[in-house]
C-alpha positions as CSV (number, residue, x, y, z in Angstrom):
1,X,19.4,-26.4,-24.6
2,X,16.4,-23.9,-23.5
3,X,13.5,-25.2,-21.9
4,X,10.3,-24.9,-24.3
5,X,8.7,-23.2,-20.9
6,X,11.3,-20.5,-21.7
7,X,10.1,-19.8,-24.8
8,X,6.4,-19.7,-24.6
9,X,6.0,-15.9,-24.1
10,X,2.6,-16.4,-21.9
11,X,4.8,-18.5,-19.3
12,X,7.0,-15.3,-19.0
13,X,4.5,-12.7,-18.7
14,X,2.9,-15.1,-15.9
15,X,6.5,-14.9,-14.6
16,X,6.3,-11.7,-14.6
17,X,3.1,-10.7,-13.0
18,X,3.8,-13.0,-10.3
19,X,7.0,-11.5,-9.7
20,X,5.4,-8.1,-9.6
21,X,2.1,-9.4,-7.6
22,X,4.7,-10.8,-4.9
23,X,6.4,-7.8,-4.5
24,X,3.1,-5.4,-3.7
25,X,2.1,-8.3,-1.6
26,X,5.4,-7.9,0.2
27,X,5.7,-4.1,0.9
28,X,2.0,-4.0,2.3
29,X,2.7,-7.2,4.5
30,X,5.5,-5.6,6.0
31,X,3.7,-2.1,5.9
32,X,0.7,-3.9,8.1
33,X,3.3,-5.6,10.2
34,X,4.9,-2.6,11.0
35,X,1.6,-0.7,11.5
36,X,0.9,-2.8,14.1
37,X,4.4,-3.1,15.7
38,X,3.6,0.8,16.2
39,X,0.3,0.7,17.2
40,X,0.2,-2.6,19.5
41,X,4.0,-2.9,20.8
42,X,5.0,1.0,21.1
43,X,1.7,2.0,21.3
44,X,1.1,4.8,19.2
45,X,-2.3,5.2,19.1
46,X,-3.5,6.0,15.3
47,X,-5.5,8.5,13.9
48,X,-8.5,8.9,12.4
49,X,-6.7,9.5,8.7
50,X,-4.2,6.5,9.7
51,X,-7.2,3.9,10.7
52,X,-8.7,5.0,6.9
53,X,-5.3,4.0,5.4
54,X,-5.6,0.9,7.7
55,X,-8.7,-0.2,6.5
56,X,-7.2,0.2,3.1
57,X,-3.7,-1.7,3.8
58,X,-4.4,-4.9,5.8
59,X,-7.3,-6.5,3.3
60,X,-4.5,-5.9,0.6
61,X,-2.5,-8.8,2.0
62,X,-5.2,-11.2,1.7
63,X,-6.3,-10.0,-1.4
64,X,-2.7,-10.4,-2.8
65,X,-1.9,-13.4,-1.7
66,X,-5.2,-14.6,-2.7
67,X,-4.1,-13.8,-6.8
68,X,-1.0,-15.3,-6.3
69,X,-1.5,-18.8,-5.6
70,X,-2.1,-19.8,-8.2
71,X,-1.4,-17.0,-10.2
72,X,-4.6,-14.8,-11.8
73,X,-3.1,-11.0,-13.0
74,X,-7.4,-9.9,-12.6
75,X,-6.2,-9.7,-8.8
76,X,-5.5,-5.8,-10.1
77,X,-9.3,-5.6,-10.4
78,X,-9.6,-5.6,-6.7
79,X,-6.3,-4.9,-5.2
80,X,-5.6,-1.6,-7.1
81,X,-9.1,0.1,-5.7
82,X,-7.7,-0.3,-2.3
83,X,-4.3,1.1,-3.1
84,X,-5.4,4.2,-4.6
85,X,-8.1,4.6,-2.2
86,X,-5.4,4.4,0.4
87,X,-2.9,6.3,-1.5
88,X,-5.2,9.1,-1.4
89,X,-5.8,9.3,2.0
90,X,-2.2,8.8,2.5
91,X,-1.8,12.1,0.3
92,X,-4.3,14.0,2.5
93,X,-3.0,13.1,5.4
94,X,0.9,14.6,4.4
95,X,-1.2,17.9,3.3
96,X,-2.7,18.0,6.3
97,X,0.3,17.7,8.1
98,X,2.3,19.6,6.0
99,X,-0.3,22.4,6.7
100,X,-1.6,22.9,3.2
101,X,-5.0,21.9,4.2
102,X,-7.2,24.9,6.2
103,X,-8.0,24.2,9.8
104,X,-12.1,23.8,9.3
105,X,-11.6,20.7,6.7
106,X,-9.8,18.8,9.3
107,X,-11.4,15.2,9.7
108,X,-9.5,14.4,13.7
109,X,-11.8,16.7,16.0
110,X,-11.6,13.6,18.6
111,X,-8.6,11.5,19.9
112,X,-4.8,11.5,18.6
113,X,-4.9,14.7,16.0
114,X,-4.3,13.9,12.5
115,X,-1.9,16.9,12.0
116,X,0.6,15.7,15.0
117,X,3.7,13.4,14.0
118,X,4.1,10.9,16.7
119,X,7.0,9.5,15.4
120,X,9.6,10.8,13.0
121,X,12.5,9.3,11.9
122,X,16.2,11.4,10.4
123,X,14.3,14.6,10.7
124,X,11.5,13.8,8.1
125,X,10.4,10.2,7.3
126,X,7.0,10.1,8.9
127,X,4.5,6.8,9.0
128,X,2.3,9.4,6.8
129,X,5.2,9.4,4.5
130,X,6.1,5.6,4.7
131,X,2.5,5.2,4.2
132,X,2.1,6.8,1.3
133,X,5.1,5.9,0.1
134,X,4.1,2.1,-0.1
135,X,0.8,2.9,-1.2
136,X,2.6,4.6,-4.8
137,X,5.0,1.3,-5.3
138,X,2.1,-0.8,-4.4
139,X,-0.2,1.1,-6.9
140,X,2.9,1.1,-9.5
141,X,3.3,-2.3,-9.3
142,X,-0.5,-3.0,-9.7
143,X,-0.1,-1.2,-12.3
144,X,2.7,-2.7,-14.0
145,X,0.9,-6.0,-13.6
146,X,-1.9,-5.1,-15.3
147,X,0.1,-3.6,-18.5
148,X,1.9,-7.0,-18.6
149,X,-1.4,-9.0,-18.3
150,X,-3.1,-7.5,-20.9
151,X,-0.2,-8.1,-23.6
């Protein structure tokens, strides 16, 4: 016999949502976590373009966590800002490395500089790369959230 839970189709979308909500709020918990495993424990010392996807990153596992207990899918509202904002300084930052972007627009004039990898991993995973990486599945799943919350 199926539960009549099962069958209301708002309990599965909630399901859902959550599901999806959870997993952004995973990958950027374990992105900040590793962030500062970097920064504080091998000390890497960020850059200006990497403090800007900071500032975008760590509220997200508040803000997450926040609309997921209990459950309210309008946490896209204010967690999806963030990921795009950071997304697109994510994508900056791999142009600028990647040397697409001209020498005058460079934001790093002081400290670490924002075109020099500090750490690279099997000859081309980069924390700009895992960075912006995260921000695109976060951003997906945001996404994906929001479609199923308005049905």
């Amino acid at each position: 016999m199926i539960p009549l839970k099962c069958l209301n189709p708002m309990h599965n979308t909630n399901t859902i949502g959550w599901t999806l909500t959870f997993s952004a709020w995973l990958i950027v918990t374990v992105s900040t976590l590793g962030s500062l495993f970097l920064g504080e424990v091998m000390g890497h010392a960020p850059c200006v373009l990497c403090w800007y996807q900071r500032i975008a990153m760590f509220p997200l596992v508040l803000v997450l966590a926040a609309g997921l207990l209990p459950f309210d899918h309008r946490v896209v509202r204010y967690a999806l800002p963030l990921a795009l904002t950071g997304l697109g300084v994510a994508l900056f930052h791999l142009a600028l490395v990647a040397g697409w972007i001209p020498e005058n627009i460079k934001p790093c004039q002081q400290g670490v500089p924002c075109s020099e990898l500090q750490v690279v991993w099997f000859g081309f995973v980069s924390i700009p790369l895992l960075s912006a990486l995260s921000f695109s599945v976060v951003s997906g799943l945001l996404l994906a959230t929001y479609i199923k919350g308005s049905k």
